[in-house]
C-alpha positions, 0 to 999 in steps of 0.5 A: 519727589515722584509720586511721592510728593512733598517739595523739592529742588535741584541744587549742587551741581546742576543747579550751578550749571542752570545759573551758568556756573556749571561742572561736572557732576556725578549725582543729583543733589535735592533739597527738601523739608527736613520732616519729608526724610523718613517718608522719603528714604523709605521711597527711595528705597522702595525704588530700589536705592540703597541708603548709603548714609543718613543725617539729621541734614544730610541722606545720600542714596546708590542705586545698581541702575546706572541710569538712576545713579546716585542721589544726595538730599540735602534736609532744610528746615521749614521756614529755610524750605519757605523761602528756598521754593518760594523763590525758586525757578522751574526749570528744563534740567534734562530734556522733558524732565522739569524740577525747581532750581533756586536762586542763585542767593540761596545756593550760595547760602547753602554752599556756605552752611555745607562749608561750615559743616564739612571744613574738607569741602570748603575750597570746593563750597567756595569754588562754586560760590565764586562761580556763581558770583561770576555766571550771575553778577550777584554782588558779593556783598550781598552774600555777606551776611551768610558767611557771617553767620556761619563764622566764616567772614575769611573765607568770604573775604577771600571770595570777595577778593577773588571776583 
């Protein structure tokens, strides 16, 4: 991120709005390799965010410039992270500012594992997964298989019975 380096993409909501499935939003969403988190919270706070919580998958960070506002990083692992930037597109978020947006298939993913791991999220995880199976004619189906992992074959059948 930044001068910092490493890989990242932007996901959440604006990367739903990129594929056409946009809403409101407030922060900014990143993914990034799970051995990038020490080195990236120590320069987010040398930038002068604070570190409102960290997880083994999860940081979210505020900072006083309303500008910069608030930033969540979701933490992947590597063969995850392989496939999640391997695929994904560079694209214009803001004007002049350029980053990596992945798949629409694989923020599905991720929107199923966030569900799975905060059950109070899960009617807006599958909101947003509806809309991107609608903004991007993705085959339910094909997302089918990620519920099933994540033990959640209901909730992915009520997605399927809503397109």
């Amino acid at each position: 991120m930044g001068s910092r380096g490493g890989e990242w993409a932007v996901v959440g909501g604006l990367a739903l709005a990129v594929h056409g499935a946009g809403r409101m939003t407030a922060d900014v969403d990143i993914a990034t390799q799970r051995s990038e988190q020490g080195a990236l919270v120590a320069y987010l706070e040398s930038l002068g965010y604070e570190t409102l919580h960290v997880s083994e998958g999860y940081s979210n960070h505020a900072h006083d410039d309303p500008a910069l506002g608030r930033l969540d990083v979701i933490y992947v692992g590597s063969s995850t992270a392989g496939d999640l930037f391997a695929d994904a597109s560079v694209v214009e978020i803001f004007p002049t500012v350029f980053a990596k947006v992945p798949r629409a298939e694989h923020l599905v993913a991720m929107k199923v594992v966030a569900a799975k791991n905060d059950p109070d999220r899960r009617i807006q995880e599958m909101a947003d997964i509806l809309a991107l199976l609608r903004a991007t004619g993705l085959a339910a189906e094909s997302v089918r298989e990620y519920f099933a992992r994540c033990d959640l074959i209901d909730a992915w059948e009520q997605v399927r019975d809503s397109l």
